[in-house]
C-alpha positions as CSV (number, residue, x, y, z in Angstrom):
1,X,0.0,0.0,0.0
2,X,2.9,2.2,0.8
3,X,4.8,1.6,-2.1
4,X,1.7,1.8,-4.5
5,X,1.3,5.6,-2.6
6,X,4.3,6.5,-3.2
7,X,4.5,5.6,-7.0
8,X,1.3,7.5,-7.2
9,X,2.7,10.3,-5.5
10,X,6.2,10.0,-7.8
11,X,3.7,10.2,-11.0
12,X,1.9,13.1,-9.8
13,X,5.4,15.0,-9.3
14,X,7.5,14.7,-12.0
15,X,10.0,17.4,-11.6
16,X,10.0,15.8,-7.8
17,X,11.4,12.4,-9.2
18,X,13.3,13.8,-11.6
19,X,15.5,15.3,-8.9
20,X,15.2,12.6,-6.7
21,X,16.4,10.3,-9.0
22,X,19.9,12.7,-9.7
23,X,20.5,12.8,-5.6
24,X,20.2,8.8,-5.5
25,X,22.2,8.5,-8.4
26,X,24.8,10.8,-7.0
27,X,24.7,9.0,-3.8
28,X,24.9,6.0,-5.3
29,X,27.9,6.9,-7.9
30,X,29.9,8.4,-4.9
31,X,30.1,4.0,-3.7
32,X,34.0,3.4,-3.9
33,X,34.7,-0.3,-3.7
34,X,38.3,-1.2,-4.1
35,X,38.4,2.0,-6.7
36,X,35.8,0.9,-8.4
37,X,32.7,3.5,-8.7
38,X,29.7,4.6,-11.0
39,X,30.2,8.2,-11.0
40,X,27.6,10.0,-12.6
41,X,26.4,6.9,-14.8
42,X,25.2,5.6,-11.7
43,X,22.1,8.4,-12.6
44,X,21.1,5.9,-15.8
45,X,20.4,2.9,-13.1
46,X,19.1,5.2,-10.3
47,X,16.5,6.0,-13.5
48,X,15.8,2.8,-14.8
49,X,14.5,1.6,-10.9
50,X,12.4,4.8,-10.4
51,X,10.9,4.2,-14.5
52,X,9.9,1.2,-13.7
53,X,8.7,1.7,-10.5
54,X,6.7,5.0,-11.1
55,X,6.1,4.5,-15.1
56,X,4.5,7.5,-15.4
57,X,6.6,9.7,-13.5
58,X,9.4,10.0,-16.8
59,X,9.7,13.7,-17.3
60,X,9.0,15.0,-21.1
61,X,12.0,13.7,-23.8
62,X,12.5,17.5,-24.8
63,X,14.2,17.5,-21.2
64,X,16.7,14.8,-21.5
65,X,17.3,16.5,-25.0
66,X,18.2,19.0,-23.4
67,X,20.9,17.9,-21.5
68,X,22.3,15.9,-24.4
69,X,22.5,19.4,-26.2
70,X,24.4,21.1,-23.3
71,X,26.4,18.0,-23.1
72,X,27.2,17.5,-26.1
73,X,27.9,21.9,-27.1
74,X,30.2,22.1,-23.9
75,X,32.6,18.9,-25.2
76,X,33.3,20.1,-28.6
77,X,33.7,24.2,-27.6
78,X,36.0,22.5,-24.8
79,X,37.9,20.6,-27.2
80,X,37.4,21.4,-30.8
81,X,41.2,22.6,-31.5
82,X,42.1,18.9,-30.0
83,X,39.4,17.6,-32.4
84,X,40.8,18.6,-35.4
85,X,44.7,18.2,-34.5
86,X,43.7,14.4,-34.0
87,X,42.3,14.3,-37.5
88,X,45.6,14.9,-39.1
89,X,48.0,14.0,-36.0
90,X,49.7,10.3,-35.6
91,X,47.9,10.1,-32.4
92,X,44.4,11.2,-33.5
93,X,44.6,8.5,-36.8
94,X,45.8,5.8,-34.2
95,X,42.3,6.4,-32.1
96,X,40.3,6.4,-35.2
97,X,41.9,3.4,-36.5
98,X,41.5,1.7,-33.1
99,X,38.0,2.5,-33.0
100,X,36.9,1.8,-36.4
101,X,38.5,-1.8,-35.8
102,X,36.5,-2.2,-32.2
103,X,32.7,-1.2,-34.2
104,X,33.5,-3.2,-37.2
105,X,34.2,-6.3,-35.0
106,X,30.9,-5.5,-33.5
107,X,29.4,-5.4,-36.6
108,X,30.5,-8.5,-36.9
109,X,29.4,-9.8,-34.0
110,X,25.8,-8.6,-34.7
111,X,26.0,-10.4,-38.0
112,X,26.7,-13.7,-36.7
113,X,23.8,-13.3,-33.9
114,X,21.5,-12.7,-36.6
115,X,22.6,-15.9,-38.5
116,X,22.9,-18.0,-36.1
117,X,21.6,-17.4,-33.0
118,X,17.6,-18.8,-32.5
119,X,15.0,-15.9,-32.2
120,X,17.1,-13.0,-33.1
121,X,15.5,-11.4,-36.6
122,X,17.7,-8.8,-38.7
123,X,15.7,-5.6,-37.4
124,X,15.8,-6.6,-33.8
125,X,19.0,-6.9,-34.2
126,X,20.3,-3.7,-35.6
127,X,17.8,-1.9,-32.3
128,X,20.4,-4.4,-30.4
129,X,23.5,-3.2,-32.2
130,X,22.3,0.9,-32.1
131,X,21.6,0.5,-28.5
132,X,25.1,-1.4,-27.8
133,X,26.2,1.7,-29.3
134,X,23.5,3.8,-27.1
135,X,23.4,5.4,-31.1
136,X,19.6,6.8,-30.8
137,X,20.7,8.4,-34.7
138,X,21.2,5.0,-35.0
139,X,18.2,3.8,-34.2
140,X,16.8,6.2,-36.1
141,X,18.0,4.4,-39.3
142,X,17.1,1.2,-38.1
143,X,13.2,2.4,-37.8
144,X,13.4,3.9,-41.2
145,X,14.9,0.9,-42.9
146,X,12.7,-1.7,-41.0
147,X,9.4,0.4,-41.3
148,X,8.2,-1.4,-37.9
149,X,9.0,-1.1,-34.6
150,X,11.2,-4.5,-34.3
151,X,14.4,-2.2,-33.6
152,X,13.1,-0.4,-30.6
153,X,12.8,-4.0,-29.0
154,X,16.7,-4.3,-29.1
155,X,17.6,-1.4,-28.3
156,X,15.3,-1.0,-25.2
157,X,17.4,-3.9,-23.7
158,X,20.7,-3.2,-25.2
159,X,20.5,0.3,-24.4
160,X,21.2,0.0,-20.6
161,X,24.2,-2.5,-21.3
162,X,25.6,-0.5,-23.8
163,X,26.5,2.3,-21.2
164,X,27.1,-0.6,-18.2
165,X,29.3,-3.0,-19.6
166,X,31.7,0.0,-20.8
167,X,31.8,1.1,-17.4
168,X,32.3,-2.4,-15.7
169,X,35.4,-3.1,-18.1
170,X,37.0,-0.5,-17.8
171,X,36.7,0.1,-14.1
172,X,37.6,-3.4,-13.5
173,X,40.6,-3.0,-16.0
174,X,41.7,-0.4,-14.0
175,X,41.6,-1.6,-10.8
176,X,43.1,-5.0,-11.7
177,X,46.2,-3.5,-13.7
178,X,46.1,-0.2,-11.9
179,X,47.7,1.9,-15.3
180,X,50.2,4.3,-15.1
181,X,48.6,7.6,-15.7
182,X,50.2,11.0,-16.1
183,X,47.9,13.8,-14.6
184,X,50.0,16.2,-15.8
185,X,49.4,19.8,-13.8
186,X,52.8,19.2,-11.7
187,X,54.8,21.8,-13.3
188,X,55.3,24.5,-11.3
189,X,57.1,27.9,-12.5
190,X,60.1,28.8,-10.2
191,X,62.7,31.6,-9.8
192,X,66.3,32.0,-9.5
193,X,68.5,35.1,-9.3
194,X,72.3,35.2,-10.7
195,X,74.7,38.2,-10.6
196,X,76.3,38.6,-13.9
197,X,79.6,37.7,-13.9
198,X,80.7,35.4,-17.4
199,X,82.8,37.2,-19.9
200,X,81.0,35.9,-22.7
201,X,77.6,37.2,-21.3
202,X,79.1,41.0,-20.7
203,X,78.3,43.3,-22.9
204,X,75.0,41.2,-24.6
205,X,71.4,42.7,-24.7
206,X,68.8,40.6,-23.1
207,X,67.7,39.7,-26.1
208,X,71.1,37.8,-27.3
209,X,71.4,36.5,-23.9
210,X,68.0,35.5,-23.8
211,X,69.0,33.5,-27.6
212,X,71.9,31.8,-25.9
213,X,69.6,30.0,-23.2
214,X,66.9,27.3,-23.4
215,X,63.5,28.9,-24.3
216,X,61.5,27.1,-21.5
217,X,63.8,29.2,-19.5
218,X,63.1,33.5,-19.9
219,X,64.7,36.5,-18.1
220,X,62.2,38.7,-16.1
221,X,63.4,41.3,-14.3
222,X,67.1,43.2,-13.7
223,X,68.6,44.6,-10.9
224,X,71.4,47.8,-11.5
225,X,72.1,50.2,-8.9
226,X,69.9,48.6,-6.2
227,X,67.2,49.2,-8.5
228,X,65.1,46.9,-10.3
229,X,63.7,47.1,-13.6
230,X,61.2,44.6,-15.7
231,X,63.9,43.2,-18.5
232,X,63.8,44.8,-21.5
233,X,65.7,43.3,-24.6
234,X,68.0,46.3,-25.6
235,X,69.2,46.4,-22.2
236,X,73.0,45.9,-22.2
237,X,74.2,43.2,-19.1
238,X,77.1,44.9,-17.3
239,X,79.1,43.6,-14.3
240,X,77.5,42.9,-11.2
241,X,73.7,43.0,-12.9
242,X,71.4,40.7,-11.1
243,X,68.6,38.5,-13.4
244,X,65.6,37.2,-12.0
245,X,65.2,34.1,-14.0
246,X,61.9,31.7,-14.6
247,X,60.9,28.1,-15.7
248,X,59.6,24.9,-14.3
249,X,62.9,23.0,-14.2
250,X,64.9,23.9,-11.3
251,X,67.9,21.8,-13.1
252,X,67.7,23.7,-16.1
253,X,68.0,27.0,-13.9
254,X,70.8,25.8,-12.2
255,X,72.3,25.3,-15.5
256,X,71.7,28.3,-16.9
257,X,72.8,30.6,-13.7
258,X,76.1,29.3,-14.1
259,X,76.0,30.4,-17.5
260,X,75.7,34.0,-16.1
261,X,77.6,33.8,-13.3
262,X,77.1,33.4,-9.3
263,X,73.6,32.4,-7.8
264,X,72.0,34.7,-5.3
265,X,69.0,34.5,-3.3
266,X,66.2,37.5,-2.5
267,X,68.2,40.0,-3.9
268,X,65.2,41.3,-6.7
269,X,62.1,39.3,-4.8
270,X,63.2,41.2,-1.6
271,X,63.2,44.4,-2.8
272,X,59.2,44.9,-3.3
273,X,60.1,48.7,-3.5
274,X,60.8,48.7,-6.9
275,X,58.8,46.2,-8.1
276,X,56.0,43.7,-7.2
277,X,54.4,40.3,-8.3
278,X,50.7,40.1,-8.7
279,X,48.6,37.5,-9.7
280,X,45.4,38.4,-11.7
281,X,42.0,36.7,-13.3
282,X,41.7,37.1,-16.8
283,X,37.9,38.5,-17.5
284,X,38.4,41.6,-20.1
285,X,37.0,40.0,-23.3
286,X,39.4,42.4,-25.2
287,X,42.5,39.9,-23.6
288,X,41.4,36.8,-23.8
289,X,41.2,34.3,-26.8
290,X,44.7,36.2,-27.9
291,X,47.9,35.3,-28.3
292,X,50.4,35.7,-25.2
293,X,52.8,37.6,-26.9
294,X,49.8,40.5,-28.0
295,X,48.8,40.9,-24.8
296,X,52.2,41.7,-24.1
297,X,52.7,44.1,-26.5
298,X,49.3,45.9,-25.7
299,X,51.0,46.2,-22.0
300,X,52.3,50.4,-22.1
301,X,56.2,50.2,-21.8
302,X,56.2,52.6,-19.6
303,X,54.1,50.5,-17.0
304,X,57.2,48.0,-17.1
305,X,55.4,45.1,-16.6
306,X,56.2,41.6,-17.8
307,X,54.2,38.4,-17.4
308,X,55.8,35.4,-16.1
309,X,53.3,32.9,-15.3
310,X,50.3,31.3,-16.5
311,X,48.0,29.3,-14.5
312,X,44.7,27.2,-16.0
313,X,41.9,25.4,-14.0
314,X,44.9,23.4,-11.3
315,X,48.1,23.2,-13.6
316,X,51.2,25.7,-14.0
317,X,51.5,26.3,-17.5
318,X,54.7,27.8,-19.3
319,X,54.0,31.2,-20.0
320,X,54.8,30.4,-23.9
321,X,54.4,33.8,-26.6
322,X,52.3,31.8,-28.9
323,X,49.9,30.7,-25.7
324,X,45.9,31.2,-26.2
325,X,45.2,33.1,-23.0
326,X,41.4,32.2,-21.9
327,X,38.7,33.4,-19.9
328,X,39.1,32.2,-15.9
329,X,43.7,32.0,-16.4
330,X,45.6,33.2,-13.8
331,X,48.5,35.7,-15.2
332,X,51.2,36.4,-12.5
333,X,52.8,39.7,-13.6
334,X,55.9,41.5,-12.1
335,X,55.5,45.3,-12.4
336,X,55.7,48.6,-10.3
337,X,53.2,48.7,-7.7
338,X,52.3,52.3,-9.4
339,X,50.9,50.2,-12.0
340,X,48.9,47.4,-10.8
341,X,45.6,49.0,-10.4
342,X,45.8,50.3,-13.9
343,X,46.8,45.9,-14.8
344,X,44.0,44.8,-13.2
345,X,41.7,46.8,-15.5
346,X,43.5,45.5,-18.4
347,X,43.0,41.8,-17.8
348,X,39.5,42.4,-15.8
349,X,40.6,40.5,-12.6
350,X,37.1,39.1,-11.7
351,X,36.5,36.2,-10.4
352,X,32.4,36.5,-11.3
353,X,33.3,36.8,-14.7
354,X,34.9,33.8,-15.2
355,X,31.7,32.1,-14.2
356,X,29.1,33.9,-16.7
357,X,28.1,32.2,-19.7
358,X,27.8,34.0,-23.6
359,X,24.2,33.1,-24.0
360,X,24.0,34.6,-27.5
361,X,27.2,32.4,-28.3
362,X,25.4,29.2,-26.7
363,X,22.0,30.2,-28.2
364,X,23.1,30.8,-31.9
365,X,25.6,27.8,-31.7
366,X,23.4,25.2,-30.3
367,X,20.7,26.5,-33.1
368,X,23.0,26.1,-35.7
369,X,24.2,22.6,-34.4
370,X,20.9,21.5,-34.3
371,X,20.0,22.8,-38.0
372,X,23.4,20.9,-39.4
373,X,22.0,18.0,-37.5
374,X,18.2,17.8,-39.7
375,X,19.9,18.4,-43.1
376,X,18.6,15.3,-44.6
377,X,21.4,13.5,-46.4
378,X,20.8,11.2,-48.9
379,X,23.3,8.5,-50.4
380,X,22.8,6.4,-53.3
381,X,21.2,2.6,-52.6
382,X,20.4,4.2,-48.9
383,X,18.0,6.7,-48.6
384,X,17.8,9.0,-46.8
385,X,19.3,10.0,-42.7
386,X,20.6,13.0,-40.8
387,X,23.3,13.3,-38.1
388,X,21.2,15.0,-35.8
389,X,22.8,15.3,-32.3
390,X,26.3,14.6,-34.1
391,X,25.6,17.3,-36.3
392,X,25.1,19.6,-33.4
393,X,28.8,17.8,-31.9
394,X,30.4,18.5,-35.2
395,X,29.3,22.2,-35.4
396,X,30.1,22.5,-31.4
397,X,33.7,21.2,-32.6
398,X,34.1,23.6,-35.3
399,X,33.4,26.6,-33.1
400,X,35.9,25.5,-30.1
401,X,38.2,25.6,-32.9
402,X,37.8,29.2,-34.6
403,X,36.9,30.6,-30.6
404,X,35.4,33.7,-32.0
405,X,34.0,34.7,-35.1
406,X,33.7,39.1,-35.2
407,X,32.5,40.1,-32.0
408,X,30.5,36.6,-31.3
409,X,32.7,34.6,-28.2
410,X,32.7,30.8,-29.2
411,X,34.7,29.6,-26.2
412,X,33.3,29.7,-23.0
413,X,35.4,29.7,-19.3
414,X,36.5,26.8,-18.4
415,X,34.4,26.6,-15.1
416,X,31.4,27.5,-16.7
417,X,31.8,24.8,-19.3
418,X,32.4,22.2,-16.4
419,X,28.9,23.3,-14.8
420,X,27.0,23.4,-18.3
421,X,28.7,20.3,-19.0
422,X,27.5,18.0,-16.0
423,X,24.3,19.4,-15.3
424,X,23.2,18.7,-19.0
425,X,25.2,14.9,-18.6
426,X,22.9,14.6,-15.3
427,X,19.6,15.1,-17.2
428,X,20.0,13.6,-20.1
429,X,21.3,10.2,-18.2
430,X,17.9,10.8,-15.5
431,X,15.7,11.5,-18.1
432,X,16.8,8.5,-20.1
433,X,16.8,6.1,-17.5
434,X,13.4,6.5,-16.3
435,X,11.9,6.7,-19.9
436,X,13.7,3.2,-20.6
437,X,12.7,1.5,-16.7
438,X,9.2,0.2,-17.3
439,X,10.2,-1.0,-21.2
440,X,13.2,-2.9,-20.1
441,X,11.7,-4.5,-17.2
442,X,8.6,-5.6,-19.9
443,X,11.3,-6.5,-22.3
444,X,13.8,-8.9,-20.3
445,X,10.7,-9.9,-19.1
446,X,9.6,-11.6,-22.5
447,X,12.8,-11.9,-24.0
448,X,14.4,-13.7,-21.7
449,X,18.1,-13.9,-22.0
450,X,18.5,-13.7,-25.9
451,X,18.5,-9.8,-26.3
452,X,21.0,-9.4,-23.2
453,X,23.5,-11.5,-24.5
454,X,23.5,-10.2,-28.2
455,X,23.7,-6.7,-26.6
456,X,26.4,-7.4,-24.0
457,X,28.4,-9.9,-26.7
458,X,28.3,-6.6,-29.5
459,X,29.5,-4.0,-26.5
460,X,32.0,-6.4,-25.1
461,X,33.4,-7.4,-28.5
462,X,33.4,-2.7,-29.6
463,X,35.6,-2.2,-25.9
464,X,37.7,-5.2,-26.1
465,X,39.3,-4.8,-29.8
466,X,39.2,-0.8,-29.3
467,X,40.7,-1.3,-25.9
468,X,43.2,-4.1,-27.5
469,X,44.3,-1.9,-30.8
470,X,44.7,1.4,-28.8
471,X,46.6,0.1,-25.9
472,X,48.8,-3.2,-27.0
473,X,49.1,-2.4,-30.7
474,X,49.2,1.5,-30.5
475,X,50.8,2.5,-27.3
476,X,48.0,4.5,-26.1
477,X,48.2,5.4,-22.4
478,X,44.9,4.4,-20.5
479,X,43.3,7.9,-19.9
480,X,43.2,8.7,-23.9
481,X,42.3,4.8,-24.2
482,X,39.6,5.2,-22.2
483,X,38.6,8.7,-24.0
484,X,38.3,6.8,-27.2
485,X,36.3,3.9,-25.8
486,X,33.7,6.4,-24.7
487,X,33.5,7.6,-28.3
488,X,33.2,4.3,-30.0
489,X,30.2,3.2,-27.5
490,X,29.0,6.4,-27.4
491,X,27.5,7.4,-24.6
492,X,28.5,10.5,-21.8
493,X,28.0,8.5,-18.9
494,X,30.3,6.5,-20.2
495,X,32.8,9.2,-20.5
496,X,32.0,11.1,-17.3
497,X,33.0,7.9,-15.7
498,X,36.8,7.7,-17.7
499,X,37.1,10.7,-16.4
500,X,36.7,10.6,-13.0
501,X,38.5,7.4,-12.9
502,X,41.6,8.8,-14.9
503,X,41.2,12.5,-13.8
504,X,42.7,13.8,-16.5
505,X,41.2,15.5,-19.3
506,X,42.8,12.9,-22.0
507,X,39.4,10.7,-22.1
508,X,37.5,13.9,-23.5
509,X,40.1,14.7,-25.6
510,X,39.5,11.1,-27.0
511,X,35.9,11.4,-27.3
512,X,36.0,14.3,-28.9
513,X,38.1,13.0,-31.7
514,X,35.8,10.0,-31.8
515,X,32.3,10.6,-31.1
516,X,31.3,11.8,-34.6
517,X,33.2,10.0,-37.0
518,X,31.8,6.9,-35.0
519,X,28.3,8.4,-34.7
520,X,28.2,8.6,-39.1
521,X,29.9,5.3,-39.5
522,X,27.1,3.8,-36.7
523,X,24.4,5.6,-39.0
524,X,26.2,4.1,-42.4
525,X,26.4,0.7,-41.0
526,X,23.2,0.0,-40.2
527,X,21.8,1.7,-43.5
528,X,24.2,-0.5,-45.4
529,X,23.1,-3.6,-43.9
530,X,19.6,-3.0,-43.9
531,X,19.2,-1.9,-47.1
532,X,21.2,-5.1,-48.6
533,X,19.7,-7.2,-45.8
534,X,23.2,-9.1,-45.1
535,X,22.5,-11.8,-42.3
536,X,18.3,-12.0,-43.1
């Protein structure tokens, strides 16, 4: 009586469940057993328990939508410049090798069910093999080609295994082998001060001293006359000068102060008379998206300020000329304390900023996504199909890459990405899983076994070979592995979990360069094979 209350009660609140089911699947992701946790794809199984058990309580499909949009726009703004590096890199033709070899083995797989495996018809089959994929464009095709609705029986069943056996695989492959994975971020820009003392420096501007030392390593500041002065490259080194130098390799500091001459300590950093060291937000839309060395340049001499560090979301980052500075970077600059108030209205310095979104970038983006994505494409022998959300992905892309087009900002700050990002993963995966609770449940139910194994045999056969090519045959660390896993099966939850598992940002990366060339070849496969009906 309780239970039928609160179902009733469930269905009658539908924004209610909605959230409920996010906190449980939260709560439940957050379970660590022997490193070994859901994440945020523990949302899909929160959703299929509260679909079946309030049916009616499934929030409208224009939500989840929703999500997948803001999902799916925040990956390829994030990472469209990686995107399209990995289609013409070494690295970015391995993954798509690796992962066209994983979903043609499934393929494969799918094939064979269909010829040999009791009660498993050709249309059922390709729902089964567009749900391994968790491909709804796919599934798309497959209702077009069949002209019933035989594919939605697979894929209701396959659907849920297509994002869990991913996940199982690779969290169990990573707490069983425990990979070496570099999280990068541990650089960490340091200073050293030398008097000037080697003949064969005497005498030099900066500028041809600067030529005769490693470029990681760059000369900030100059002392003369117990006076200190930001470094400028006509400057000639005379005896007894004192260099502040910078970099992220204390070795290769120590190398090059004996190239100058003796080491000393606090003899420019103490001296906060002359100059001081400031660390500021970057917010002013006129500085960022532009090159290092412009920003620079826009600096007035006269304020004598140089920049010498450059730190993004946790990681130090050399502060290189031909660096993208972007909204949310933390510039540390020395200069005169005369002129810091006038550098913080340069480069904004707000913290709020960093956090707002471009809602006419978003809003004329996403629309223009969308519209690539319900161009109706038609190839010879096989009709006709659209990309639709990986049209939207590929546009997304496209835009990360170009980051501004006239006074429109692509690019959004990296924390507000994060938060657009997961709370449009979070729907989507909610919305999903309680609209696909009550029809798996019915479906298992008079299926039996045969649809679970032909799902979990096509999505074990897509992680293994992909897993297999990338990291044995390839090289491929783990983390961008795992990246391009998520892209071949598809599905964010998926990739939320690489993620947090790896936490680095090498499995979006991976995604990103896989997602939609996987997405098309999902579509193209299943067009091809049902319009030549291979395997009925």
């Amino acid at each position: 009586m309780m239970l039928s209350t609160f179902s009733a009660f469930l269905e009658q609140n539908n924004l209610l469940a909605l959230f409920l089911t996010i906190a449980l699947g939260y709560l439940l992701g957050a379970v660590n057993i022997r490193g070994f946790s859901l994440g945020a794809g523990a949302v899909l199984f929160v959703g299929l328990a509260v679909g079946a058990f309030a049916p009616a309580s499934t929030p409208p499909s224009l939500m989840g939508q929703l999500g997948l949009l803001l999902f799916l726009y925040g990956v390829g703004i994030a990472y469209g410049a990686q995107f399209f590096r990995g289609l013409t890199s070494k690295s970015g033709l391995k993954a798509n090798l690796a992962a066209l070899v994983g979903l043609l083995v499934a393929t494969v797989v799918m094939l064979a069910a269909v010829q040999w495996m009791p009660g498993v018809g050709l249309h059922e089959a390709l729902g089964a093999f567009s749900g391994a994929g968790t491909s709804t464009a796919a599934l798309q095709a497959a209702l077009v080609v069949a002209e019933n609705k035989a594919p939605a029986t697979g894929y209701s069943v396959a659907y849920p295994f297509g994002v869990a056996v991913p996940i199982l695989m690779l969290g169990l492959y990573h707490a069983w082998r425990k990979p070496a994975i570099d999280r990068g971020g541990k650089a960490v820009i340091t200073t050293h001060e030398v008097e000037v003392h080697a003949e064969d420096m005497l005498g030099l501007t900066l500028a041809e001293a600067s030529a005769k030392i490693p470029r990681r390593v760059s000369i900030a500041a100059l002392r003369r006359n117990h006076k200190t002065v930001a470094a400028r490259p006509e400057e000639v080194l005379q005896e007894g000068d004192v260099l502040m130098l910078t970099g992220v390799d204390s070795k290769t500091l120590d190398e090059v102060a004996d190239q100058f001459g003796i080491t000393q300590h606090n003899r420019i950093a103490g001296a906060r008379g002359d100059l001081d060291y400031i660390r500021l937000f970057v917010s002013n839309p006129k500085i960022a998206n532009r090159r290092l060395a412009d920003v620079q340049q826009e600096i007035p001499a006269q304020w004598e300020a140089r920049i010498l560090h450059l730190r993004r979301n946790d990681a130090d980052m050399t502060p290189k000329p031909d660096r993208i500075l972007e909204f949310g970077d933390r510039v540390g600059i020395l200069a005169p304390r005369r002129h810091i108030q006038a550098l913080k209205a340069l480069f904004g310095d707000s913290v709020r900023s960093t956090g707002e979104l471009n809602f006419i970038g978003i809003g004329l983006g996403a629309a223009l996504g969308m519209a690539v994505g319900s161009i109706p494409l038609r190839l010879p022998l096989l009709g006709t199909f659209s990309l639709g959300f990986a049209g939207l992905l590929l546009v997304a892309l496209f835009l990360g890459w170009r980051r501004r087009s006239g006074k429109i900002q692509w690019v959004m700050p990296v924390s507000a990405n994060n938060v657009l990002r997961n709370f449009g993963l979070t729907l989507f995966l909610a919305q999903v899983g309680m609209s696909s609770g009550h029809t798996f449940v019915n479906t298992v139910t008079q299926s039996g076994l045969t649809y679970i194994l032909l799902a979990v045999a096509i999505v074990a056969a897509m992680v293994l070979i992909t897993m297999l090519v990338s990291m044995w045959l390839f090289k491929i660390p783990f983390d961008l592995a795992a990246g391009i896993v998520s892209g071949v099966t598809g599905n964010p939850a998926i990739l939320a979990f690489s993620s947090r598992t790896t936490q680095t940002d090498k499995p979006d990366i991976g995604y990103a360069m896989i997602f939609p060339s996987m997405t098309v070849l999902k579509i193209l496969i299943v067009q091809v094979i049902g319009a030549l009906g291979w395997g009925g």
